[in-house]
PDB file with SEQRES, HELIX, SHEET and CRYST1 records, atoms N, CA, C and O in Angstrom:
SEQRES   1 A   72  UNK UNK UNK UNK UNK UNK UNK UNK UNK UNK UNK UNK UNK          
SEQRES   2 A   72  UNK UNK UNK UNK UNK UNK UNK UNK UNK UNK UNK UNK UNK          
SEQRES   3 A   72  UNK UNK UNK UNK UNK UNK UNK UNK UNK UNK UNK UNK UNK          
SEQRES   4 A   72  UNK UNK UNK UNK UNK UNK UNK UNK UNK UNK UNK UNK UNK          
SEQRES   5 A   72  UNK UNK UNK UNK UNK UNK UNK UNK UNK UNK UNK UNK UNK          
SEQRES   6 A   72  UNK UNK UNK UNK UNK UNK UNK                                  
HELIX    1 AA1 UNK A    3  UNK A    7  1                                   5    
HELIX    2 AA2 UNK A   11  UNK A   33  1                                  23    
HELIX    3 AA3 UNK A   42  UNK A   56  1                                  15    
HELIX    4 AA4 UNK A   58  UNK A   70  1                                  13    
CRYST1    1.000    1.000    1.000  90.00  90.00  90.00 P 1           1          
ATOM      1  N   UNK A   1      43.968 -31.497  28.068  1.00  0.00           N  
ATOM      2  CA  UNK A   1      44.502 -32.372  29.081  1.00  0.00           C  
ATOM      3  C   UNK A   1      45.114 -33.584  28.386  1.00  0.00           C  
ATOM      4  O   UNK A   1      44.689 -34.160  27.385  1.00  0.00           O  
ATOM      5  N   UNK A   2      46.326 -33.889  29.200  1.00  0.00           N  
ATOM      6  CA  UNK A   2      46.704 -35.418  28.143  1.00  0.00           C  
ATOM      7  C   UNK A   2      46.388 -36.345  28.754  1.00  0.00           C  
ATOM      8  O   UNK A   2      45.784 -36.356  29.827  1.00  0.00           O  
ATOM      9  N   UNK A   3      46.853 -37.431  27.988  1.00  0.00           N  
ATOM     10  CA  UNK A   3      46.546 -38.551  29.210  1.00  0.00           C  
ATOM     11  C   UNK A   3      47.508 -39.063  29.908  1.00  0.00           C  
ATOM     12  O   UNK A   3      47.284 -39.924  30.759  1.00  0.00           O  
ATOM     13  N   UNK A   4      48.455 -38.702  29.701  1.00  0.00           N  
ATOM     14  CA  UNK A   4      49.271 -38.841  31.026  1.00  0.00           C  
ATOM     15  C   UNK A   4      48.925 -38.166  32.548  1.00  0.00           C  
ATOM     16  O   UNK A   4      49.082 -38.377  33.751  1.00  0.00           O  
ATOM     17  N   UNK A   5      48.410 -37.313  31.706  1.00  0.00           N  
ATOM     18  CA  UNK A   5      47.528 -36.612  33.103  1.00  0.00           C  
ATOM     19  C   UNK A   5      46.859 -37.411  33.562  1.00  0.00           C  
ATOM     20  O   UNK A   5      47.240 -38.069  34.531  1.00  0.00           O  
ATOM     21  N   UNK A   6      45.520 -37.603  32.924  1.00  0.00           N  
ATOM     22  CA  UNK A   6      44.545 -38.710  33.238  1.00  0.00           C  
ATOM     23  C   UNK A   6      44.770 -39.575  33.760  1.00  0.00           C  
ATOM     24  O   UNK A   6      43.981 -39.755  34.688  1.00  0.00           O  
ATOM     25  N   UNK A   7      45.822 -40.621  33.625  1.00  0.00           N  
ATOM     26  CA  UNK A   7      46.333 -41.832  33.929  1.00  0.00           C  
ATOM     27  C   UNK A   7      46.910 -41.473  35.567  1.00  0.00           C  
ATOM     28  O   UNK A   7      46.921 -42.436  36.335  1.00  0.00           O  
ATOM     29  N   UNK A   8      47.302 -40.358  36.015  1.00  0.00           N  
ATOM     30  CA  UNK A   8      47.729 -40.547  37.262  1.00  0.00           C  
ATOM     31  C   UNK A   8      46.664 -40.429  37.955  1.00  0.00           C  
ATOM     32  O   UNK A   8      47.012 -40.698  39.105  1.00  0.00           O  
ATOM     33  N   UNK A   9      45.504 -40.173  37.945  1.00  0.00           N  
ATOM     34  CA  UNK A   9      44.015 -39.741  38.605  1.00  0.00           C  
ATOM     35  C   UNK A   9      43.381 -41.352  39.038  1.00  0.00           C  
ATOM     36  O   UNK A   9      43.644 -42.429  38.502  1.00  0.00           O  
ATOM     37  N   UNK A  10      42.640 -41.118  39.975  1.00  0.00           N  
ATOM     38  CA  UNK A  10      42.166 -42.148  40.663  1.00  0.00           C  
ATOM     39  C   UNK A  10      40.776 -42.114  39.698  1.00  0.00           C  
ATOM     40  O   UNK A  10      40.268 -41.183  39.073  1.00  0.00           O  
ATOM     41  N   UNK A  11      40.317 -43.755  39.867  1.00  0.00           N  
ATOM     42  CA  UNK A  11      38.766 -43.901  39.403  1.00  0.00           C  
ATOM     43  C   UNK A  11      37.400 -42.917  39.167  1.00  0.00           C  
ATOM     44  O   UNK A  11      36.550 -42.742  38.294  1.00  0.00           O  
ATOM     45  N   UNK A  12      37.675 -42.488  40.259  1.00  0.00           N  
ATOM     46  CA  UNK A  12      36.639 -41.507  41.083  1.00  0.00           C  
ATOM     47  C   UNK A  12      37.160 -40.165  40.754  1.00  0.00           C  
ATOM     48  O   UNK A  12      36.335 -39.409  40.238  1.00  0.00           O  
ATOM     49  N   UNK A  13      38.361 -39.702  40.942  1.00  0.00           N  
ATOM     50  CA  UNK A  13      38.816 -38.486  40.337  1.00  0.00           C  
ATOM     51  C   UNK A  13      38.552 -38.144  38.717  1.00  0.00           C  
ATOM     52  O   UNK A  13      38.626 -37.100  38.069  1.00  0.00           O  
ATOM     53  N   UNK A  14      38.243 -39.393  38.407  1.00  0.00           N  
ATOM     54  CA  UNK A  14      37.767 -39.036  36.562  1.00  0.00           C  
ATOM     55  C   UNK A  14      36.758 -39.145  36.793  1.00  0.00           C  
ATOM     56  O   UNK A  14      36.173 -38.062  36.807  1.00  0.00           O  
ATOM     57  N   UNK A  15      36.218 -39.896  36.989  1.00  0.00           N  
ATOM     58  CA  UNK A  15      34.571 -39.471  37.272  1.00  0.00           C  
ATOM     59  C   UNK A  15      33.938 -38.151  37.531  1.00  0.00           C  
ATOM     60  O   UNK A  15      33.028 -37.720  36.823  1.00  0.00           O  
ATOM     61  N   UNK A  16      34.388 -37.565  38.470  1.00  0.00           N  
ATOM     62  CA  UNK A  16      34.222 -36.180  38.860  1.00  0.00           C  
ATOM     63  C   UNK A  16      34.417 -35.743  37.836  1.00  0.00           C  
ATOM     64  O   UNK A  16      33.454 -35.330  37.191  1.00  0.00           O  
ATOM     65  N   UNK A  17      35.619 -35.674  37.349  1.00  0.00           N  
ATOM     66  CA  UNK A  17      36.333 -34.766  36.545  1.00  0.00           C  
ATOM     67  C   UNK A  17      35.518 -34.651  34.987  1.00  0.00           C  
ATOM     68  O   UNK A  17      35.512 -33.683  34.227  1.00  0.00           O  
ATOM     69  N   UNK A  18      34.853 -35.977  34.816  1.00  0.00           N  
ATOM     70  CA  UNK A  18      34.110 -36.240  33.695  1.00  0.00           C  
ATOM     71  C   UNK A  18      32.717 -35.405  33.664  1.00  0.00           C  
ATOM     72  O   UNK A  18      32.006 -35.083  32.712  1.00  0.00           O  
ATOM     73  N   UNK A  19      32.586 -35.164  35.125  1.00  0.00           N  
ATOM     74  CA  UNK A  19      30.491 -35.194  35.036  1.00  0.00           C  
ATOM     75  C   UNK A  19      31.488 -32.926  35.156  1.00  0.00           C  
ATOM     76  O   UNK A  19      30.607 -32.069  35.206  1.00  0.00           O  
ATOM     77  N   UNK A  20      32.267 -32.618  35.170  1.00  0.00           N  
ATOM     78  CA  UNK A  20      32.238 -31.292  35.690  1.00  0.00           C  
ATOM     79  C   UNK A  20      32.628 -31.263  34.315  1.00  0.00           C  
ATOM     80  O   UNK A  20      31.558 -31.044  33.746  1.00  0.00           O  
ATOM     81  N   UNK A  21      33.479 -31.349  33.471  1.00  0.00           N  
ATOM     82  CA  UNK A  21      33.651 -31.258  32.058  1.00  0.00           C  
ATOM     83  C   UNK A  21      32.468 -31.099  30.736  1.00  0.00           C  
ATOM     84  O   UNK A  21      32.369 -30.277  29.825  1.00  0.00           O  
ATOM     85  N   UNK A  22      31.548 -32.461  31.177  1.00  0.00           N  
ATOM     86  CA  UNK A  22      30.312 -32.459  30.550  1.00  0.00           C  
ATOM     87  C   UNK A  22      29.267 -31.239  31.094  1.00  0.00           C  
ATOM     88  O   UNK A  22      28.282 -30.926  30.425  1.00  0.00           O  
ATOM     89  N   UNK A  23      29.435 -30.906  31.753  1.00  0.00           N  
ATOM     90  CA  UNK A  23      28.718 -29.593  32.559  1.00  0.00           C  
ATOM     91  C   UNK A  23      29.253 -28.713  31.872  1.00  0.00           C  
ATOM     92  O   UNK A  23      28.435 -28.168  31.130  1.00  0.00           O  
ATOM     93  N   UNK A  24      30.422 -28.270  31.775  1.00  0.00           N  
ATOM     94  CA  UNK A  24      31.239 -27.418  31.269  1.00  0.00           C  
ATOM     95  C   UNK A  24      30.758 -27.276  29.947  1.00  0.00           C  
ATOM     96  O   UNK A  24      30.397 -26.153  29.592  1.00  0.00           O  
ATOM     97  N   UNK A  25      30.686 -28.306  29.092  1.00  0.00           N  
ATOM     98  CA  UNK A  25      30.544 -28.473  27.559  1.00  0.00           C  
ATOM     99  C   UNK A  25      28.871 -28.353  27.557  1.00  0.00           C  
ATOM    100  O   UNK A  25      28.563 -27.867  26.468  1.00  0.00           O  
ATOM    101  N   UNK A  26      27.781 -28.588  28.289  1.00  0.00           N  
ATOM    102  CA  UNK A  26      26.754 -28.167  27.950  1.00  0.00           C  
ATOM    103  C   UNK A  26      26.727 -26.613  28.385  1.00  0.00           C  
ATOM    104  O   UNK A  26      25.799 -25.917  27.972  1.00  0.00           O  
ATOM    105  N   UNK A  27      27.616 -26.116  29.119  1.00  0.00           N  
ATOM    106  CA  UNK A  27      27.505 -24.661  29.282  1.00  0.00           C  
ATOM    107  C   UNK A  27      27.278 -23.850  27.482  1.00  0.00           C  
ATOM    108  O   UNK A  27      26.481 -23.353  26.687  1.00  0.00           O  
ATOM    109  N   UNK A  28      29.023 -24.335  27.803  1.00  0.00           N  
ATOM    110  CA  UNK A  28      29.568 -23.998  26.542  1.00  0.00           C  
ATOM    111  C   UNK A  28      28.631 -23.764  25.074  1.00  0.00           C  
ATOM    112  O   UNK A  28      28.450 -22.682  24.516  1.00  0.00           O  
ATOM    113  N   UNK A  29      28.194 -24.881  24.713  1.00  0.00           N  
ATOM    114  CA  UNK A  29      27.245 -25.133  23.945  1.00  0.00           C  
ATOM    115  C   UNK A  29      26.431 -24.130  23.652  1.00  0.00           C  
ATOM    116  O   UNK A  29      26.298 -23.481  22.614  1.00  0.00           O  
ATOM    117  N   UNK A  30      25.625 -24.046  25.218  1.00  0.00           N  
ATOM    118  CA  UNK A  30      24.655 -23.006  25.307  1.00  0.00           C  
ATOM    119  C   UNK A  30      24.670 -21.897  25.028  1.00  0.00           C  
ATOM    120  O   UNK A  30      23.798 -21.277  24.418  1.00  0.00           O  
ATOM    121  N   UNK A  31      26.001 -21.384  25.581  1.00  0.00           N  
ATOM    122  CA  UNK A  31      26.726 -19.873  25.513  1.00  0.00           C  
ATOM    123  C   UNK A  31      27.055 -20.077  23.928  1.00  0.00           C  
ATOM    124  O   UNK A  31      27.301 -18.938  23.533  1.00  0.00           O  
ATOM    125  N   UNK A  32      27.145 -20.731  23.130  1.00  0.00           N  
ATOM    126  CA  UNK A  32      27.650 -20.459  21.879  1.00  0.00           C  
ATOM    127  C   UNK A  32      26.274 -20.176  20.511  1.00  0.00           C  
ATOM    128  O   UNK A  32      26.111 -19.597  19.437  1.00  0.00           O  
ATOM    129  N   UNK A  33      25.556 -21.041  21.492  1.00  0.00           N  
ATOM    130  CA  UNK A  33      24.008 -21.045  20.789  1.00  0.00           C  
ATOM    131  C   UNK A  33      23.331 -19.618  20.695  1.00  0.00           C  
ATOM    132  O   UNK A  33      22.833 -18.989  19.761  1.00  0.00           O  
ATOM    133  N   UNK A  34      23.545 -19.319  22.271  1.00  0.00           N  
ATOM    134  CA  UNK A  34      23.033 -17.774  22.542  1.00  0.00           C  
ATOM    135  C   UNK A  34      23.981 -16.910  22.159  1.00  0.00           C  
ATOM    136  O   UNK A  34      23.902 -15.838  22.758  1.00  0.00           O  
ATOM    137  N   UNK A  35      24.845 -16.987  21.383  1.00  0.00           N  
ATOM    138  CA  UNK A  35      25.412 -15.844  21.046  1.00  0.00           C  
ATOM    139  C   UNK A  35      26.434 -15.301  22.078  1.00  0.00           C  
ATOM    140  O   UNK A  35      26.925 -14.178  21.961  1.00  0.00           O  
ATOM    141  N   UNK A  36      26.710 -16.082  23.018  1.00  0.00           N  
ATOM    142  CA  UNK A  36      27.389 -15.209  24.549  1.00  0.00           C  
ATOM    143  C   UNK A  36      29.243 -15.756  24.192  1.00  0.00           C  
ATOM    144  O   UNK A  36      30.255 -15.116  24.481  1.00  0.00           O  
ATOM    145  N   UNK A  37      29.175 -16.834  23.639  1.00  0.00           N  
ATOM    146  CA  UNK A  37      30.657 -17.321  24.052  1.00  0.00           C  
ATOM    147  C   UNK A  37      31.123 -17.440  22.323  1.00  0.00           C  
ATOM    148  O   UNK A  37      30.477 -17.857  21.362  1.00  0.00           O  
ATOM    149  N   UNK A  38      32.678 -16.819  22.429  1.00  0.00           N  
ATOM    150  CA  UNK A  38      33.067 -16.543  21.229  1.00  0.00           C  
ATOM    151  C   UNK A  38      34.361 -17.636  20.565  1.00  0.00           C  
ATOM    152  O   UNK A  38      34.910 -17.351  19.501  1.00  0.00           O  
ATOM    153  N   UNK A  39      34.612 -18.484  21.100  1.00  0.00           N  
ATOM    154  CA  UNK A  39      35.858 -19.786  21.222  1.00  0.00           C  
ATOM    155  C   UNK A  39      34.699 -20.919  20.753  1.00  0.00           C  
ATOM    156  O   UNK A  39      34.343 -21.789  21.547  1.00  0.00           O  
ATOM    157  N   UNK A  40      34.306 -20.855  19.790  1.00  0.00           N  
ATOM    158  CA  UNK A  40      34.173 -21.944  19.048  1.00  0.00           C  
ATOM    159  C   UNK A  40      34.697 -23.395  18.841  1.00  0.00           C  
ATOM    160  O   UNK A  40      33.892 -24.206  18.384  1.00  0.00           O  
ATOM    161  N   UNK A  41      36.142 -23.868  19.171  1.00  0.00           N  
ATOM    162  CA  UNK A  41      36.700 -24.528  19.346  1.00  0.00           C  
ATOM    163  C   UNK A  41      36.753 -25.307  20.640  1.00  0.00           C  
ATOM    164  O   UNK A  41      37.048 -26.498  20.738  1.00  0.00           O  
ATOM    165  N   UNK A  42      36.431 -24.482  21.622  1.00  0.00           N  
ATOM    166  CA  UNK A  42      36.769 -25.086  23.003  1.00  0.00           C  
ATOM    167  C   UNK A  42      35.557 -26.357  23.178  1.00  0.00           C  
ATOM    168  O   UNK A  42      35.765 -27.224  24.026  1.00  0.00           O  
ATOM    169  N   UNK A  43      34.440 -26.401  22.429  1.00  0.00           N  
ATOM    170  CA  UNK A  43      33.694 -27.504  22.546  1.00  0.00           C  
ATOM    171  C   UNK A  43      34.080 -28.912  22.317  1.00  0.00           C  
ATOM    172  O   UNK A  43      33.740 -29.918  22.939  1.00  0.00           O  
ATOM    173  N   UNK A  44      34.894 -28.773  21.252  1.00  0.00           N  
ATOM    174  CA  UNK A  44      35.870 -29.794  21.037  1.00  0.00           C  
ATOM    175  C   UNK A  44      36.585 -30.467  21.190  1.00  0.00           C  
ATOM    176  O   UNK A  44      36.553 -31.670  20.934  1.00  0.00           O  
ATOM    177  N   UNK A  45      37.880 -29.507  21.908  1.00  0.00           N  
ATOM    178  CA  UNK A  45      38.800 -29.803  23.371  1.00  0.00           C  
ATOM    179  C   UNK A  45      38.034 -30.986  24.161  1.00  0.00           C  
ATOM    180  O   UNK A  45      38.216 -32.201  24.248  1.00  0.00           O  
ATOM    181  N   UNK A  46      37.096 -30.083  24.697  1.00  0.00           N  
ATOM    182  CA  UNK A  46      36.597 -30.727  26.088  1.00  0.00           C  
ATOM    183  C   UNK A  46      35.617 -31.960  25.800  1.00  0.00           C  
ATOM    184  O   UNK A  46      35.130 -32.554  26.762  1.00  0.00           O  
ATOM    185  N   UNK A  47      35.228 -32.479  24.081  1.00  0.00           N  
ATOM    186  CA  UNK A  47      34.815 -33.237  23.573  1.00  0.00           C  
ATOM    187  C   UNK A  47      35.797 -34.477  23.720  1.00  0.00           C  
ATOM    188  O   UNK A  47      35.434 -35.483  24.330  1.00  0.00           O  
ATOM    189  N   UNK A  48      37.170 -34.361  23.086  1.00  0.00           N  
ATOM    190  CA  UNK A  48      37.766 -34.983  23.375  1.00  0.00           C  
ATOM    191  C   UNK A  48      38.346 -35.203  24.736  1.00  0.00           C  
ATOM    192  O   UNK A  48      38.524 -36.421  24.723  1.00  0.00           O  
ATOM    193  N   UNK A  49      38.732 -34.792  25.850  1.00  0.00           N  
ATOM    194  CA  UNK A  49      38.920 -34.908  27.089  1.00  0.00           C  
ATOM    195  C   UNK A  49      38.618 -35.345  27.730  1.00  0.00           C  
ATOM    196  O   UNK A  49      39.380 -35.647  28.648  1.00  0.00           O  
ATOM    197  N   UNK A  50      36.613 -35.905  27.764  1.00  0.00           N  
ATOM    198  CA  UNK A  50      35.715 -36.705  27.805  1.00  0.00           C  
ATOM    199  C   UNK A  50      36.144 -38.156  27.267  1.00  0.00           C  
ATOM    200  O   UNK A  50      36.326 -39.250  27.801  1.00  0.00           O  
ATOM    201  N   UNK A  51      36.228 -37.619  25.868  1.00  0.00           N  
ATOM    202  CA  UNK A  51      36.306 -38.933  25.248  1.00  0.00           C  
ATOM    203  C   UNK A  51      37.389 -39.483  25.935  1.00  0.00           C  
ATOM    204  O   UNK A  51      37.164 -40.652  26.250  1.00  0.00           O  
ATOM    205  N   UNK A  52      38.637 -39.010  26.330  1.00  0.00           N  
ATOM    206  CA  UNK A  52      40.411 -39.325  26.502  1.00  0.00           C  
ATOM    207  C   UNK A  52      39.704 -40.550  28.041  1.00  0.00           C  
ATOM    208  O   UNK A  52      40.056 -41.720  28.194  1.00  0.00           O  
ATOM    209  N   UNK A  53      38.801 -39.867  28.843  1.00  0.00           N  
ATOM    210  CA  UNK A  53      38.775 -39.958  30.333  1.00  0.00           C  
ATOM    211  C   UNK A  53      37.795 -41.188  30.358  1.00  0.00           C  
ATOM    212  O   UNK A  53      37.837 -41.972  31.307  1.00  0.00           O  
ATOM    213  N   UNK A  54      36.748 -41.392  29.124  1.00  0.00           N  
ATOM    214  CA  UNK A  54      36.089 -42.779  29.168  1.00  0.00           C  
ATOM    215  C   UNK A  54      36.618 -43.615  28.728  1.00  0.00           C  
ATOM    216  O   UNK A  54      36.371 -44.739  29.165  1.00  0.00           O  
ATOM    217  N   UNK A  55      37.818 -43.401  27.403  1.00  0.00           N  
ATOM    218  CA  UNK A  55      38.948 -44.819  27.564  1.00  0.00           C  
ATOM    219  C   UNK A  55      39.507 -45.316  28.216  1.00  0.00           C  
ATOM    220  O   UNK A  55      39.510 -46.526  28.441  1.00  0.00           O  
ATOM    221  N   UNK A  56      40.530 -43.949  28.993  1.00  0.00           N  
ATOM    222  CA  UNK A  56      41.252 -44.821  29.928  1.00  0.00           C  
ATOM    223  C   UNK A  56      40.508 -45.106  31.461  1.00  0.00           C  
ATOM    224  O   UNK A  56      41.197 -45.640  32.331  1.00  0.00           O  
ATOM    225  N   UNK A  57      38.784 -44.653  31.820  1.00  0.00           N  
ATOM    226  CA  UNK A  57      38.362 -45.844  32.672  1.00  0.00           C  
ATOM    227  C   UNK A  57      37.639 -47.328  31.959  1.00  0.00           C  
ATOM    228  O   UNK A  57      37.115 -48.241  32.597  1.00  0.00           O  
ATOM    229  N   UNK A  58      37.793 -47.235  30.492  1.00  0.00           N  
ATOM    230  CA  UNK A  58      37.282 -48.145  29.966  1.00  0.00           C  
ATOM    231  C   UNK A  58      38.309 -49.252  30.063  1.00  0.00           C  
ATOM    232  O   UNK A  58      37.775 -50.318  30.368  1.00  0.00           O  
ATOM    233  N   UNK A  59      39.790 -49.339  29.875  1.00  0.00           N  
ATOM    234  CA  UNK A  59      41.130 -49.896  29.224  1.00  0.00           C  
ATOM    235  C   UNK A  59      41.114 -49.904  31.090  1.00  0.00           C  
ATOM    236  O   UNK A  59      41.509 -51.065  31.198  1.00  0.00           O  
ATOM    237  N   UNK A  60      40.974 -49.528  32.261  1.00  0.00           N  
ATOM    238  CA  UNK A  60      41.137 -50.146  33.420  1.00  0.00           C  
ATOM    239  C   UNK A  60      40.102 -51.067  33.503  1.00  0.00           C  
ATOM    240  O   UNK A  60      40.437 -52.232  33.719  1.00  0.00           O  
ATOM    241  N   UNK A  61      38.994 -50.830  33.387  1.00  0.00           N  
ATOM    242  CA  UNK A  61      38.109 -52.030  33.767  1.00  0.00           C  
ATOM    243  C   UNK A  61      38.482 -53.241  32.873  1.00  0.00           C  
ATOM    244  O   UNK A  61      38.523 -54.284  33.526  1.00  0.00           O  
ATOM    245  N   UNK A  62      38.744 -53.375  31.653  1.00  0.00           N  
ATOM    246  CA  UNK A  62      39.170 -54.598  31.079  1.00  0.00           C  
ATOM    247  C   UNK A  62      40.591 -54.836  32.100  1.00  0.00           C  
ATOM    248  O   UNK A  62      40.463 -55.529  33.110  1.00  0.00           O  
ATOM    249  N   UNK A  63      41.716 -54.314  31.816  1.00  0.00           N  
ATOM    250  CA  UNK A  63      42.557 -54.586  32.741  1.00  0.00           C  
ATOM    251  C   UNK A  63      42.373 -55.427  34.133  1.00  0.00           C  
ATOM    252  O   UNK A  63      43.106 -56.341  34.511  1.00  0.00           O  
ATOM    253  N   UNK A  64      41.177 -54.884  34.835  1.00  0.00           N  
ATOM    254  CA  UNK A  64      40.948 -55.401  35.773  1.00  0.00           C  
ATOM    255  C   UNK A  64      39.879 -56.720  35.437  1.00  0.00           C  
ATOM    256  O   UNK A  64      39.892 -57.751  36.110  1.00  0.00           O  
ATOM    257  N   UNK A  65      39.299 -56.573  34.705  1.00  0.00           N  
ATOM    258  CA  UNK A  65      38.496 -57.929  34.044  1.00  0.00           C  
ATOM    259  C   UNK A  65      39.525 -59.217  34.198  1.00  0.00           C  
ATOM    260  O   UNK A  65      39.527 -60.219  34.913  1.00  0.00           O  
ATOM    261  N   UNK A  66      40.770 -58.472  32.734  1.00  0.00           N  
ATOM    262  CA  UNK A  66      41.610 -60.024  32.902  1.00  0.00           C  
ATOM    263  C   UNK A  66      42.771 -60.282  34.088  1.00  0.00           C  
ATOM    264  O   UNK A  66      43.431 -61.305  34.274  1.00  0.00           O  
ATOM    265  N   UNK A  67      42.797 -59.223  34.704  1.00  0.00           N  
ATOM    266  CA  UNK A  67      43.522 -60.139  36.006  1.00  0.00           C  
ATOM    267  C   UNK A  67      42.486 -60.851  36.857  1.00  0.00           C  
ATOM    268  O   UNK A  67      42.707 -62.044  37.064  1.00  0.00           O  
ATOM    269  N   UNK A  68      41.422 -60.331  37.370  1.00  0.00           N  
ATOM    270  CA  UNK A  68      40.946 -61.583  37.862  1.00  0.00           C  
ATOM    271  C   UNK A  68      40.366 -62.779  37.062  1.00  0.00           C  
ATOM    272  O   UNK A  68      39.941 -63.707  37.750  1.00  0.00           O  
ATOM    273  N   UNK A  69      40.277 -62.908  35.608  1.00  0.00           N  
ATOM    274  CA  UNK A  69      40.223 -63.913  35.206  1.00  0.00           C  
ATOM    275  C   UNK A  69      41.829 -65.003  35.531  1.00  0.00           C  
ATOM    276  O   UNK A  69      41.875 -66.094  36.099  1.00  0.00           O  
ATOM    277  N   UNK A  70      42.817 -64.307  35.011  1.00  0.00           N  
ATOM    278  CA  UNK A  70      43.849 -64.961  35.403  1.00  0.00           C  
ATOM    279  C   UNK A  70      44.219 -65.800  37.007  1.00  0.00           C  
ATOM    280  O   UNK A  70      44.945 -66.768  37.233  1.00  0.00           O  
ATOM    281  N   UNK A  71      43.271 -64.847  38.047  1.00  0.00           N  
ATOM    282  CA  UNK A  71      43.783 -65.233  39.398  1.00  0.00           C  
ATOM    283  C   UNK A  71      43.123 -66.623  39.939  1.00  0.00           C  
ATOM    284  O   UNK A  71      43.480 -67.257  40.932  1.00  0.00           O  
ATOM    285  N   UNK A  72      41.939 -66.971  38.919  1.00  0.00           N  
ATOM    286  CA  UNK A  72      40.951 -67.709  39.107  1.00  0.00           C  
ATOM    287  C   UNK A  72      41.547 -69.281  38.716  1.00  0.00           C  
ATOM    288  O   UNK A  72      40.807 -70.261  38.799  1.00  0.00           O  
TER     289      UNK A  72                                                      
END                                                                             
């Protein structure tokens, strides 16, 4: 996923999107542990995708930090 993607998604739409991903990746995990899932790589992906989706709600909340410092 890029983040241009990301960036058009609402607050709450990454959120979701975050807790079903991390679900996804402890699947994954599991299935790779047990021997069931053969894409080795895809843990990674979705490692970063995570990561992509807690910056950019991280880089809004500052955003929103310094405008209302400014409005004050």
């Amino acid at each position: 996923m890029k983040a241009q993607e990301i960036r058009k998604k609402s607050a709450q739409e990454l959120l979701d999107l975050q807790d079903k991903l991390t679900k996804e990746y402890q699947d994954l995990v599991k299935g790779i542990i047990e021997k069931k899932e053969k894409n080795v790589r895809k843990p990674r992906e979705l490692r970063k995708d995570i990561a992509r989706i807690q910056t950019i709600l991280n880089e809004r909340k500052i955003l929103e930090g310094e405008s209302e410092e400014k409005s004050e």
